[in-house]
VOMI-933659 format. One line per field, with one value per residue: residue number from 1; residue in three letters; chain; x negated, y negated, z of N, C-alpha, C in turn. Coordinates in nm, 4 decimals, padded with zeros to 6 digits. Layout:
% VOMI-933659
pos = [NUM  ...];
code = [ala  ...];
unit = [A  ...];
nx = [X  ...];
ny = [Y  ...];
nz = [Z  ...];
cax = [X  ...];
cay = [Y  ...];
caz = [Z  ...];
cx = [X  ...];
cy = [Y  ...];
cz = [Z  ...];
***
This chain:
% VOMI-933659
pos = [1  2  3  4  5  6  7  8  9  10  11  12  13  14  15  16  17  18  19  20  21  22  23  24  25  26  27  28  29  30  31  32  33  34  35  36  37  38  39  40  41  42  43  44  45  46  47  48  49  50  51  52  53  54  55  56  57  58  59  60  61  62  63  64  65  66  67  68  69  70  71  72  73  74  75  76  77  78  79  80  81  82  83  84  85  86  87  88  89  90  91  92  93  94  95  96  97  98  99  100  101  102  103  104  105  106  107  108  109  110  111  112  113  114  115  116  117  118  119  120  121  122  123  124  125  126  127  128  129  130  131  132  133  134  135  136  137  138  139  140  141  142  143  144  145  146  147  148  149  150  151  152  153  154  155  156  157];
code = [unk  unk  unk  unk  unk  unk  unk  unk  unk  unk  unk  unk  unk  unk  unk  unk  unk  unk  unk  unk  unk  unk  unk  unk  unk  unk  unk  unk  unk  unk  unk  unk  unk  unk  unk  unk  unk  unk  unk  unk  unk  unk  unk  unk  unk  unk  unk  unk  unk  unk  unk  unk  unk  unk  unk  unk  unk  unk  unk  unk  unk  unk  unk  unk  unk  unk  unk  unk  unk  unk  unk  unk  unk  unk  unk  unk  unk  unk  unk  unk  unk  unk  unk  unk  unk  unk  unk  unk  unk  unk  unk  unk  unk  unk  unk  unk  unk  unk  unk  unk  unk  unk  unk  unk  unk  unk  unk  unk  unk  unk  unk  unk  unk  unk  unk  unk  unk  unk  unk  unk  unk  unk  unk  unk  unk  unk  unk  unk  unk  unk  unk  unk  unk  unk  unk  unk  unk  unk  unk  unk  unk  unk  unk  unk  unk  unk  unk  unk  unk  unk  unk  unk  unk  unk  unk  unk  unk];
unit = [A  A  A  A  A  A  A  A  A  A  A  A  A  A  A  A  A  A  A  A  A  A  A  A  A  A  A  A  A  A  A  A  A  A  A  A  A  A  A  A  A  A  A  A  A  A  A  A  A  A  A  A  A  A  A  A  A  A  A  A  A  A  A  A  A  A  A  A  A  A  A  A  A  A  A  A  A  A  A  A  A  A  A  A  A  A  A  A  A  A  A  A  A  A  A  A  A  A  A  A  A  A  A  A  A  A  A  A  A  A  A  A  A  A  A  A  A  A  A  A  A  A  A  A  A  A  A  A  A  A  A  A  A  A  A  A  A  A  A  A  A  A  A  A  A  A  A  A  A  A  A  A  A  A  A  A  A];
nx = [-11.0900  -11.1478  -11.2029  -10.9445  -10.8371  -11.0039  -10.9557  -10.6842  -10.6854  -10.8020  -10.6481  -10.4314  -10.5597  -10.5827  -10.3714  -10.2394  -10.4047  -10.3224  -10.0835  -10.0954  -10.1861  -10.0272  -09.8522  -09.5710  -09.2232  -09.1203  -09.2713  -09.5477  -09.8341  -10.0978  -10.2777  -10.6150  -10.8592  -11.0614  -11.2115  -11.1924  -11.0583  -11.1878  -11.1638  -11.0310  -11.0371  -11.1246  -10.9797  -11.0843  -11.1237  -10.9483  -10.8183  -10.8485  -10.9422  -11.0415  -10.8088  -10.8105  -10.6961  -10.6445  -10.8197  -10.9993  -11.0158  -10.9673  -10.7013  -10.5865  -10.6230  -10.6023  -10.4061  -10.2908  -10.2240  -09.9442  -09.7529  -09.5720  -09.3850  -09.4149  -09.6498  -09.7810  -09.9444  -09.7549  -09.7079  -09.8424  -09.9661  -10.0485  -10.2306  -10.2061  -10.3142  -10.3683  -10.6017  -10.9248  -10.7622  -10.5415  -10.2084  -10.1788  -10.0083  -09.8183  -09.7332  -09.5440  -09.6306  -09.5948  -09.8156  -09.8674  -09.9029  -10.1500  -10.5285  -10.8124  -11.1086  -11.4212  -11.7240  -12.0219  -12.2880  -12.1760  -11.9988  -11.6719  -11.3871  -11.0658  -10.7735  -10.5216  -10.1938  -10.1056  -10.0485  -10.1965  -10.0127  -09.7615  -09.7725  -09.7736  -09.4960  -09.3498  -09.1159  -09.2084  -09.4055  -09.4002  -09.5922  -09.4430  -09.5385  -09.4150  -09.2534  -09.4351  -09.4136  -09.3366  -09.1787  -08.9536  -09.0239  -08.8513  -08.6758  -08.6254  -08.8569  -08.9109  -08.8579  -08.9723  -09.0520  -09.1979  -08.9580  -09.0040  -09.0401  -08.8843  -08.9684  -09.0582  -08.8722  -09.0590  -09.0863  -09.2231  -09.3345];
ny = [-12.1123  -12.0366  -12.2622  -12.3653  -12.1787  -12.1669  -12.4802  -12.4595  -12.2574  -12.4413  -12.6468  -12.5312  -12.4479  -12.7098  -12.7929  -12.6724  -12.7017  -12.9908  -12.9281  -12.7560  -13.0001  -13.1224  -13.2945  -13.1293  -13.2241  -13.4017  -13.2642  -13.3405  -13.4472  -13.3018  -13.2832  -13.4024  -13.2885  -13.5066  -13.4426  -13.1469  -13.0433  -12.9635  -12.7967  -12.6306  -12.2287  -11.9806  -11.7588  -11.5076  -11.5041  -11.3334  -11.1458  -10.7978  -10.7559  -10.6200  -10.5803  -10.6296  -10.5085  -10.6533  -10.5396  -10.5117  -10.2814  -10.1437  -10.1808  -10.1882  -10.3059  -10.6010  -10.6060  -10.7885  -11.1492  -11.3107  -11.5819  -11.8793  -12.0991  -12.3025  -12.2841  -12.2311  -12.0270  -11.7363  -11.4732  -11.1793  -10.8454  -10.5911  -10.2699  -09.9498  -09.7106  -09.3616  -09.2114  -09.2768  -09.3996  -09.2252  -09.1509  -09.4137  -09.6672  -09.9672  -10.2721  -10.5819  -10.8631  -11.2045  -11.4535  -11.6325  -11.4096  -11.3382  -11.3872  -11.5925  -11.5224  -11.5505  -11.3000  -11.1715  -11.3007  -11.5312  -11.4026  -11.3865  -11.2274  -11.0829  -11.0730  -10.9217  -10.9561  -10.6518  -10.3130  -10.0340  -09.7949  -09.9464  -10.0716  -09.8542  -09.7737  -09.9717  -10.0967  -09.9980  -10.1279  -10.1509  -10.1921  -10.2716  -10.3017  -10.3951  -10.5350  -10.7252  -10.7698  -10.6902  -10.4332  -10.2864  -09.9741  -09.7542  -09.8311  -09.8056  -09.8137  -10.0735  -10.0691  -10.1244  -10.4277  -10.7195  -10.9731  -11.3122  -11.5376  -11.8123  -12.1180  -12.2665  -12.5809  -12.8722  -13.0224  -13.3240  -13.4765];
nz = [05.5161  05.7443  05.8729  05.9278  06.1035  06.3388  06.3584  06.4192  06.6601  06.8299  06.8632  07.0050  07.2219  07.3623  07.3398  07.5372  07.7493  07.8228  07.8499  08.1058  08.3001  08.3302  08.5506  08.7489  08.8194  09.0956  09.2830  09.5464  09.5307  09.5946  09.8875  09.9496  10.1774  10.4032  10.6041  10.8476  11.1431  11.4543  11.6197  11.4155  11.2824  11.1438  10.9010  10.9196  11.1677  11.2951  11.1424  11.0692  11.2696  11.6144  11.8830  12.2063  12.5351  12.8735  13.0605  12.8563  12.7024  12.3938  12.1853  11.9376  11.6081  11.4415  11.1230  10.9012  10.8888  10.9202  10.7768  10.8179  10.5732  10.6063  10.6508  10.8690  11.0977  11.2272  11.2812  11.4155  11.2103  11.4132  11.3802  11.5507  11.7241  11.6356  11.4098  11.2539  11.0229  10.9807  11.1074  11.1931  11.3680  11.2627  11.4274  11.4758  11.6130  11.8479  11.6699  11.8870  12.1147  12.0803  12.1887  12.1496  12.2927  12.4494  12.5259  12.6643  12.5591  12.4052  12.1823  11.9892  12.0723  12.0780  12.2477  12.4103  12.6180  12.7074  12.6268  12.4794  12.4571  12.4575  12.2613  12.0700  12.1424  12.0131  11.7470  11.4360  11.1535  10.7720  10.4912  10.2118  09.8665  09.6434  09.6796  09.8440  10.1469  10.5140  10.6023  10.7954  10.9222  10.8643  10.6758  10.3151  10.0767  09.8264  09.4743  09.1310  08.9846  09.1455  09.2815  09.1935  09.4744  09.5580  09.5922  09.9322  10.0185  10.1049  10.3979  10.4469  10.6905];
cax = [-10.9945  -11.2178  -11.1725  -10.8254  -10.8137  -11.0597  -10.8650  -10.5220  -10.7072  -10.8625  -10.5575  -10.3831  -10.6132  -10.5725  -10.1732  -10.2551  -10.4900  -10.2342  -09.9317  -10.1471  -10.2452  -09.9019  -09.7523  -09.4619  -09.2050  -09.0218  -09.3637  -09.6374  -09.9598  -10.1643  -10.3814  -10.7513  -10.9227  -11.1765  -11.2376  -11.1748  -11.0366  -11.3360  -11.0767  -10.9828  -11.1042  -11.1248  -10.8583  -11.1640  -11.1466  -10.8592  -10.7859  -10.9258  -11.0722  -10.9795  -10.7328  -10.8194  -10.6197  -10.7292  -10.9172  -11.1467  -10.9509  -10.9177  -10.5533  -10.5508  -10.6975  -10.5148  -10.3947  -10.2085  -10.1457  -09.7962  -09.7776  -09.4652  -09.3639  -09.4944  -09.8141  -09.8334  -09.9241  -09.6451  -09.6972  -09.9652  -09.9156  -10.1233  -10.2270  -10.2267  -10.3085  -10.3828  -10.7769  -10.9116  -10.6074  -10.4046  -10.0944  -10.1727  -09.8845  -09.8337  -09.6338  -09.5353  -09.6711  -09.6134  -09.9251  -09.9369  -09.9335  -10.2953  -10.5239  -10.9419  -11.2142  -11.5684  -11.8022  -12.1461  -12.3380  -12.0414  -11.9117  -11.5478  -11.3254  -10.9221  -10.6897  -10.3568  -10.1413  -10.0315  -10.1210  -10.1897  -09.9084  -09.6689  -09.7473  -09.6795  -09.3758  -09.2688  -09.0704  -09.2616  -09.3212  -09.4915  -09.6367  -09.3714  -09.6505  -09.3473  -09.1774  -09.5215  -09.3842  -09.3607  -09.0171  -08.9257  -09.1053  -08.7670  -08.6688  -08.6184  -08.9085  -08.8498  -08.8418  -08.9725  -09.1715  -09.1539  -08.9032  -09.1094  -08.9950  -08.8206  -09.0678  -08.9420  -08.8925  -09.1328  -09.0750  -09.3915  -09.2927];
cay = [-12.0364  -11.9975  -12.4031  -12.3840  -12.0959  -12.2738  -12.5554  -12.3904  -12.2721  -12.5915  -12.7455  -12.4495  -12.4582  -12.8501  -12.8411  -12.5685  -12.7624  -13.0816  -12.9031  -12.7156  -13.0449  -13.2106  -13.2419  -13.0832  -13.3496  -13.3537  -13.2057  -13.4425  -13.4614  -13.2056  -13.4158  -13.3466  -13.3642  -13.5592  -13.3862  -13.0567  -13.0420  -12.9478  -12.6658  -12.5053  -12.1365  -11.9310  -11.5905  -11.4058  -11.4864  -11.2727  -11.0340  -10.6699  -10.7901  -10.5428  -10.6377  -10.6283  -10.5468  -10.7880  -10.4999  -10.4590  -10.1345  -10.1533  -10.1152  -10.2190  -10.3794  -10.7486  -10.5766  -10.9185  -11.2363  -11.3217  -11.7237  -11.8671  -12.1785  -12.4305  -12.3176  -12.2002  -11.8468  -11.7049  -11.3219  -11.0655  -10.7516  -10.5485  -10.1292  -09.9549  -09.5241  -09.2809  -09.1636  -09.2681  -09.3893  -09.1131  -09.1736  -09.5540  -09.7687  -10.1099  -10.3525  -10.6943  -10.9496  -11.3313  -11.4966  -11.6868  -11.3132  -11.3158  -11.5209  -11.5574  -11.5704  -11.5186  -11.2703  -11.1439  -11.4161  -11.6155  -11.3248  -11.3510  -11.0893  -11.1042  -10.9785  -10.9178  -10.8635  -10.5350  -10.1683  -09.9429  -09.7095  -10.0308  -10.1202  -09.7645  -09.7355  -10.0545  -10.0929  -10.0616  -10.1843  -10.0625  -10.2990  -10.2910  -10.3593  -10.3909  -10.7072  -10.8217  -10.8011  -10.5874  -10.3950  -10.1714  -09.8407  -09.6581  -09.8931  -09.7718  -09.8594  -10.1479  -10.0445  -10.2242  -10.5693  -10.7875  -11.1011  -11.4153  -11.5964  -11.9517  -12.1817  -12.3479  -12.7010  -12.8728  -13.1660  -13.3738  -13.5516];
caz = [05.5945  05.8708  05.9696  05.9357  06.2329  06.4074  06.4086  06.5062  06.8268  06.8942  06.9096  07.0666  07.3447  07.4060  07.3962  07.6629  07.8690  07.8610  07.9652  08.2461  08.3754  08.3541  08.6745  08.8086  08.8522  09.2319  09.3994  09.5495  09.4837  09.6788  09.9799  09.9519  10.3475  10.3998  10.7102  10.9367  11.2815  11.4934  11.6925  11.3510  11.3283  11.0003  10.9359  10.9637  11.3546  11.3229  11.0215  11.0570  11.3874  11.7076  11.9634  12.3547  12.6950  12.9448  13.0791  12.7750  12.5961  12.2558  12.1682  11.8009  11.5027  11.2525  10.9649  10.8124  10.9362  10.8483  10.7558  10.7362  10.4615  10.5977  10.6551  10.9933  11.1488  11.3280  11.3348  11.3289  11.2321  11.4596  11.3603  11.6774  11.7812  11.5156  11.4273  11.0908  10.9572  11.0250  11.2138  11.2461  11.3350  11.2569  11.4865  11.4470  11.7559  11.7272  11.6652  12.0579  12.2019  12.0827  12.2022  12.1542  12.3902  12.4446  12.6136  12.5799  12.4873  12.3224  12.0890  11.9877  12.0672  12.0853  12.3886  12.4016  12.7386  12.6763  12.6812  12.3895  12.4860  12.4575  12.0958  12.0288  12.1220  11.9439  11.6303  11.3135  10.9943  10.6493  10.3987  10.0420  09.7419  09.5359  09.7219  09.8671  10.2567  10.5905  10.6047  10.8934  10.9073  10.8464  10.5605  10.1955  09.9445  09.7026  09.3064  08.9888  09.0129  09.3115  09.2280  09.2894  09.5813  09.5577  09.7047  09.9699  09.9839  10.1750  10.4404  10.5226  10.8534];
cx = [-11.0348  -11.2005  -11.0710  -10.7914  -10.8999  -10.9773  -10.7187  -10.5716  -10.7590  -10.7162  -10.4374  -10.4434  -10.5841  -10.4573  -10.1442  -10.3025  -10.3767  -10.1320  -10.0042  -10.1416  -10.1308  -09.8458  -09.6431  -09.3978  -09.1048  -09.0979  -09.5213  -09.7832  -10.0287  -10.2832  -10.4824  -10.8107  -11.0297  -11.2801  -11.1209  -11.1420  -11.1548  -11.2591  -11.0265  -11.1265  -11.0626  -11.0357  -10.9274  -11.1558  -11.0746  -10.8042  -10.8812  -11.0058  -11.0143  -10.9285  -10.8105  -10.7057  -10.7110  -10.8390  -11.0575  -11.1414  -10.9039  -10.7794  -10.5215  -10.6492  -10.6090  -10.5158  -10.3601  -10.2116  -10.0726  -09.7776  -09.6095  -09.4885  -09.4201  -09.6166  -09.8610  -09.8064  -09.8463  -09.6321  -09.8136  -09.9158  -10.0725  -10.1500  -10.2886  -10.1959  -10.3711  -10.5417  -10.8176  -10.8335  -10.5297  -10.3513  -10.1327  -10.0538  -09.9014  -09.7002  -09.6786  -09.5542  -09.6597  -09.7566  -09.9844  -09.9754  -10.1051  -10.3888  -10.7093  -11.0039  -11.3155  -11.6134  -11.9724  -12.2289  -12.2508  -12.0030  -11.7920  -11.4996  -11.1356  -10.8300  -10.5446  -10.3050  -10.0653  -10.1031  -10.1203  -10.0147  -09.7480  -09.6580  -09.6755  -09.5806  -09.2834  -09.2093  -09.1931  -09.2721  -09.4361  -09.4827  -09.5300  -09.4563  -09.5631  -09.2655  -09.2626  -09.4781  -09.3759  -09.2094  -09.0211  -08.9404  -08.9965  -08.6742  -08.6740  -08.7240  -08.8598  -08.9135  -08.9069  -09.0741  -09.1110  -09.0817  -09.0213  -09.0057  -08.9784  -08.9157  -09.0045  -08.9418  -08.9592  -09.0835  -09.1966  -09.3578  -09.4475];
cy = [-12.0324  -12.1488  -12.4108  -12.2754  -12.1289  -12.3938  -12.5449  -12.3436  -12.3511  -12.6403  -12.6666  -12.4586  -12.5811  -12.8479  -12.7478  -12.6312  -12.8520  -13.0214  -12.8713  -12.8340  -13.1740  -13.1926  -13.2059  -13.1523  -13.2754  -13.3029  -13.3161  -13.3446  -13.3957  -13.3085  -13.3335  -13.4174  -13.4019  -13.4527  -13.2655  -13.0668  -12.9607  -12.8197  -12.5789  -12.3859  -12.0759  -11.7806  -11.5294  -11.3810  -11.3633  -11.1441  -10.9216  -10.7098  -10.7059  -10.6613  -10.5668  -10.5759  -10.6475  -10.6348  -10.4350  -10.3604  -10.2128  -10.0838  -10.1718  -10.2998  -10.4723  -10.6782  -10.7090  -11.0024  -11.3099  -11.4997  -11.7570  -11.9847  -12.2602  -12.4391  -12.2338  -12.0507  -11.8449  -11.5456  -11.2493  -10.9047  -10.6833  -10.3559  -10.0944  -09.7631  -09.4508  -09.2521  -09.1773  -09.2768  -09.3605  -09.1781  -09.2645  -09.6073  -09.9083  -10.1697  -10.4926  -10.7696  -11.1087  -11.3403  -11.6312  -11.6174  -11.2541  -11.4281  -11.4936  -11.6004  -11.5114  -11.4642  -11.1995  -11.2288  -11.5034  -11.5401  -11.3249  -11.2386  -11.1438  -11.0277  -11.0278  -10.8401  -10.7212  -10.4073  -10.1462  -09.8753  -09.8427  -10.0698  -09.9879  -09.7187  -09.8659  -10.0449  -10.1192  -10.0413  -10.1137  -10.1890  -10.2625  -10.4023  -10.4070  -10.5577  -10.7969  -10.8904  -10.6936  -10.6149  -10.3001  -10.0701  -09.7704  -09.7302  -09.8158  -09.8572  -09.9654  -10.1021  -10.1572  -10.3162  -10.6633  -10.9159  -11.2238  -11.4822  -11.7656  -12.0176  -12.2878  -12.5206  -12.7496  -13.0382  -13.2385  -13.5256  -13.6007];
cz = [05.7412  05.9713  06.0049  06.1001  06.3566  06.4702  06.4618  06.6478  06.8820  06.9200  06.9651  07.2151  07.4133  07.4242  07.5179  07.7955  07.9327  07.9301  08.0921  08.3322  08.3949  08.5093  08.7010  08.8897  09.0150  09.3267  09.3778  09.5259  09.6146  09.7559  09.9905  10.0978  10.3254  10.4992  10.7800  11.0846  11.3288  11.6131  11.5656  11.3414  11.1315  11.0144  10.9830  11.1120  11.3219  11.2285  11.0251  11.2000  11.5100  11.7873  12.0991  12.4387  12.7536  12.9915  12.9759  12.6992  12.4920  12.2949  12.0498  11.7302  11.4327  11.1707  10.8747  10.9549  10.8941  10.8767  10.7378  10.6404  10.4778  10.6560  10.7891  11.0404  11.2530  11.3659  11.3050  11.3543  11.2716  11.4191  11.5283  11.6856  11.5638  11.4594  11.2697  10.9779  10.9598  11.1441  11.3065  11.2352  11.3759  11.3108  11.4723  11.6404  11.7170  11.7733  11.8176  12.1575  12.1511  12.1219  12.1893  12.2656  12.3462  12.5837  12.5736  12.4825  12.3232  12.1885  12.0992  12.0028  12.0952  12.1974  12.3671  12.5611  12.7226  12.6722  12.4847  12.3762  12.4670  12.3314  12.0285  12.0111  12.0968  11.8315  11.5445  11.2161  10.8903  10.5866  10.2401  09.9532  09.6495  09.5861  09.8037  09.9838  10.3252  10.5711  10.7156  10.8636  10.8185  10.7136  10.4195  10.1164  09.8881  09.5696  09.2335  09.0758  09.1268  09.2068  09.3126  09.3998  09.5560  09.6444  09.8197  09.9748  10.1325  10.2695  10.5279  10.6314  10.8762];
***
């Protein structure tokens, strides 16, 4: 009895493995790099990392950086005022209104042209756990389980 259930998950597991490793017809074959661009930078530059004025004032911290489909960062949402969490607000910036440099014996740091007092009084947004995106502060909640998202179709130019 004991081979026989044995063998039903042996060969449960294997008709498992095969489909897993079937491909998915209509989508290419994922390109493995040989090599790194020698200018790319890692999220870390940027995620949870404070924001700058040019004069050197903190005026926020990267909560997210918002990717769009085909790969490329296009927004960060920046948290900006509020003490320990409290009555932090998060505004949306695209991702060219930040920009890195170095000071202090070549430590990164991030600057943004802008004031404190200017993010504040921007529109903003709240994170929805339920649809797994930023929605406008004043926005209604989303309900129930997030729908997955249609992937989009990809064009490799």
């Amino acid at each position: 009895m004991t081979k026989l259930a044995y063998a039903s998950l042996l060969l449960a597991f294997a008709a498992t493995t095969a489909s897993a490793q079937t491909p998915r017809p209509n989508v290419p074959a994922a390109q493995i790099m040989t090599s790194i661009a020698a200018d790319s930078v890692t999220v870390t530059h940027w995620y949870k990392q404070n924001v700058y004025d040019p004069s050197d004032n903190k005026i926020g911290e990267i909560m997210d950086v918002l990717v769009d489909r085909q790969g490329k960062a296009n927004a960060l949402i920046v948290g900006v005022g509020g003490f320990l969490g409290m009555g932090e607000k998060d505004v949306a910036v695209p991702f060219s209104a930040v920009h890195a440099t170095t000071k202090d014996n070549n430590k990164w740091y991030l600057v943004m042209n802008s004031t404190k007092d200017a993010l504040k009084s921007a529109k903003g947004f709240k994170y929805d756990r339920n649809a797994m995106t930023w929605i406008p502060e004043d926005a209604p909640a989303t309900t129930g389980t997030p729908a997955a998202p249609a992937p989009a179709p990809r064009s490799d130019k």
